[in-house]
PyMOL commands that place a pseudoatom at each C-alpha (Angstrom):
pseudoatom trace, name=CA, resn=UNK, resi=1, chain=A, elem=C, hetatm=0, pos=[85.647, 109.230, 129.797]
pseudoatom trace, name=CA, resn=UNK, resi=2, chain=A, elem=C, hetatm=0, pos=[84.160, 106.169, 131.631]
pseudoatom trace, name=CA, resn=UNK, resi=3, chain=A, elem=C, hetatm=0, pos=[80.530, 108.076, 132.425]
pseudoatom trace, name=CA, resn=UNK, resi=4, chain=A, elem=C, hetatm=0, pos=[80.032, 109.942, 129.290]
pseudoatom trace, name=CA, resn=UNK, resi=5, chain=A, elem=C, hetatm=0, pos=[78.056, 108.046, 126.409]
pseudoatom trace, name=CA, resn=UNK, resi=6, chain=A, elem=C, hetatm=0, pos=[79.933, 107.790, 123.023]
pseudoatom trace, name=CA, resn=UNK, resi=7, chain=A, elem=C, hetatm=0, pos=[78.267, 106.808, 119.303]
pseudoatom trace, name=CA, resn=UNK, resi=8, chain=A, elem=C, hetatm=0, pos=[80.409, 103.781, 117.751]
pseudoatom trace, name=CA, resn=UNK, resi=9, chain=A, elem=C, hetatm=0, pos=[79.949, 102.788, 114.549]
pseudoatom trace, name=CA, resn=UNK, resi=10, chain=A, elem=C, hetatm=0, pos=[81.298, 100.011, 112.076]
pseudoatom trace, name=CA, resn=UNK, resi=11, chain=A, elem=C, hetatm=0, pos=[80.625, 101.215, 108.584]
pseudoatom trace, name=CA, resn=UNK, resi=12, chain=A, elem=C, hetatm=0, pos=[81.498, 98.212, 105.479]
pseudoatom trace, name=CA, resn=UNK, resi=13, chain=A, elem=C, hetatm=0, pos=[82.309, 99.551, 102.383]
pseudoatom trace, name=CA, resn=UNK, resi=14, chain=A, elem=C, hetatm=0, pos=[82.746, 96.390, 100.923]
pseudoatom trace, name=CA, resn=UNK, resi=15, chain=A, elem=C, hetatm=0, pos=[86.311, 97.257, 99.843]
pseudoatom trace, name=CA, resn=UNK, resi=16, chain=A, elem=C, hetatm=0, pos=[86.766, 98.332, 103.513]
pseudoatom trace, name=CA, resn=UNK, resi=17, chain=A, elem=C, hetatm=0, pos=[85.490, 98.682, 106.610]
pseudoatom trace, name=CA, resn=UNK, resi=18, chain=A, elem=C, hetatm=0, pos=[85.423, 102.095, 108.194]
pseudoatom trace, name=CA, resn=UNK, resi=19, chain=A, elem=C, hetatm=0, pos=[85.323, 103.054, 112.172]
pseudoatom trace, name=CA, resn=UNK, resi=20, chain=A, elem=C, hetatm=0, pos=[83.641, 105.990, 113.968]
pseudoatom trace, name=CA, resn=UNK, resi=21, chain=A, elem=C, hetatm=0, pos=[83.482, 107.362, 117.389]
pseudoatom trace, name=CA, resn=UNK, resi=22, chain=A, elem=C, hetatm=0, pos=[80.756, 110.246, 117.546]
pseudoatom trace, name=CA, resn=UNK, resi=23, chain=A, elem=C, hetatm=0, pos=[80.412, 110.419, 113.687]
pseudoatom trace, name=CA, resn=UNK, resi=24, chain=A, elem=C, hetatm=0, pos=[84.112, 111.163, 113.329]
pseudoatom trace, name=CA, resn=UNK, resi=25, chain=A, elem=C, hetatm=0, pos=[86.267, 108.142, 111.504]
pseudoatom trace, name=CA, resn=UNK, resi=26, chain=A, elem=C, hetatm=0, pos=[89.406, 107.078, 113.489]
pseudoatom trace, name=CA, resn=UNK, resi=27, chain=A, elem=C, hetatm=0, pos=[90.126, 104.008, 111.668]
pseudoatom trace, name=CA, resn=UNK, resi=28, chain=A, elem=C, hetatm=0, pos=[89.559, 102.364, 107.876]
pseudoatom trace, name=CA, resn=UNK, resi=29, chain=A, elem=C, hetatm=0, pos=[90.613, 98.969, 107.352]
pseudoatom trace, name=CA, resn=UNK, resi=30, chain=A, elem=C, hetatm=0, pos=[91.015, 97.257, 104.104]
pseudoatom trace, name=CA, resn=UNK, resi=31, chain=A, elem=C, hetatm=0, pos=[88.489, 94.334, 103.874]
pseudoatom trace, name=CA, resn=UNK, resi=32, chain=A, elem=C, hetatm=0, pos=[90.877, 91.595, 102.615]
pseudoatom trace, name=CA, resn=UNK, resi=33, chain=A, elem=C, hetatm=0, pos=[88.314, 88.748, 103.102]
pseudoatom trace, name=CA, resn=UNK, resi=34, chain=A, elem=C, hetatm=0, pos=[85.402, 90.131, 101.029]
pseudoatom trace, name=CA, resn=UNK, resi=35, chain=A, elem=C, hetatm=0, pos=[82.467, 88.024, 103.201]
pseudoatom trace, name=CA, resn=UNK, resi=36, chain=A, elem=C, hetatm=0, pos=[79.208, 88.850, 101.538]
pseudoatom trace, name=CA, resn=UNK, resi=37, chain=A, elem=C, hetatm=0, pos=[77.286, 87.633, 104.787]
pseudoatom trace, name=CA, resn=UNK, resi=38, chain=A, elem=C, hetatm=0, pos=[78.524, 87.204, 108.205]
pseudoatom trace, name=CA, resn=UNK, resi=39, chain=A, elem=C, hetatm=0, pos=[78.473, 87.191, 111.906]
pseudoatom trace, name=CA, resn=UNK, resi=40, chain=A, elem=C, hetatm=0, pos=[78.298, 90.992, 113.854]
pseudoatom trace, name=CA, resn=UNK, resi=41, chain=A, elem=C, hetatm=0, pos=[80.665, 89.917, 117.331]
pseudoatom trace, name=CA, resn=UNK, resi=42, chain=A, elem=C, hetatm=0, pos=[81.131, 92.301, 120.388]
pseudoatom trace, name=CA, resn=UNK, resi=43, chain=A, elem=C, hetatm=0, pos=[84.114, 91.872, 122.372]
pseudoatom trace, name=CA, resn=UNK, resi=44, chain=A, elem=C, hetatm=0, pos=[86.054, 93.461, 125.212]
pseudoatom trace, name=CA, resn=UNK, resi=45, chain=A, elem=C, hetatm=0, pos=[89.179, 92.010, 127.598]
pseudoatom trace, name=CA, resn=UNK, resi=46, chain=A, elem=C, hetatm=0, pos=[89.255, 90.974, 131.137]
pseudoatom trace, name=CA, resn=UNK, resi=47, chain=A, elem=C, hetatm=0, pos=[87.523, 93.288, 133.592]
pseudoatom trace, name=CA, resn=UNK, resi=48, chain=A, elem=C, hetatm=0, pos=[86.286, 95.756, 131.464]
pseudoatom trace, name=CA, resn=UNK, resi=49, chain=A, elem=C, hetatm=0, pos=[82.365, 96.182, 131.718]
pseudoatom trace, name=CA, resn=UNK, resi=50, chain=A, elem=C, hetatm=0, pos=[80.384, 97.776, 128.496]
pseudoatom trace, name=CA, resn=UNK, resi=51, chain=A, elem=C, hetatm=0, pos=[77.170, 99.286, 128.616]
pseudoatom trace, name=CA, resn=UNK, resi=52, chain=A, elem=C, hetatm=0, pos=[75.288, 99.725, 125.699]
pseudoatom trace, name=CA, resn=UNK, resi=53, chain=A, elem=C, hetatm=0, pos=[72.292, 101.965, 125.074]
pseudoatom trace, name=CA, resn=UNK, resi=54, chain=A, elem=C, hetatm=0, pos=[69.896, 101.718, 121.756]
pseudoatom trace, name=CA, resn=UNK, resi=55, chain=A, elem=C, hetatm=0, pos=[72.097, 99.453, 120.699]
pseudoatom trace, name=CA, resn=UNK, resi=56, chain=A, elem=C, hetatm=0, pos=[71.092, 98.926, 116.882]
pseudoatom trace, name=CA, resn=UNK, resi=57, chain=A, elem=C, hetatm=0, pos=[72.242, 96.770, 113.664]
pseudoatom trace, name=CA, resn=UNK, resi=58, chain=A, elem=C, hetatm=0, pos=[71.272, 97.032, 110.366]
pseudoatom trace, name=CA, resn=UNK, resi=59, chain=A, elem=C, hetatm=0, pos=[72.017, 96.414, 106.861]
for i in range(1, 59): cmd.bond("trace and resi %d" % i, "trace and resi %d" % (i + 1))
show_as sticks, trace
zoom trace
């Protein structure tokens, strides 16, 4: 819901990248471009807000 937290992550398994919502994988996709190094983006649409707590990236 909109006032409970939720744990995302973004896992890359250099073959493919792998997403989680509260440590529980929804979605793998294959990782046709292969970048070895890279850019980490956050985006959402038009009117929705994001909060984000301990927000943390690593390698």
């Amino acid at each position: 819901g909109g006032d409970k937290d939720n744990r995302l992550e973004v896992r890359d398994r250099s073959d493919k990248i792998e997403l989680y919502i509260n440590g529980k994988m929804i979605s793998s996709i294959k990782n046709v471009y292969g970048y070895p190094n890279g850019v980490v983006g956050l985006y959402s649409g038009d009117g929705i807000e994001i909060a984000f707590k301990g927000l943390e990236i690593r390698r």
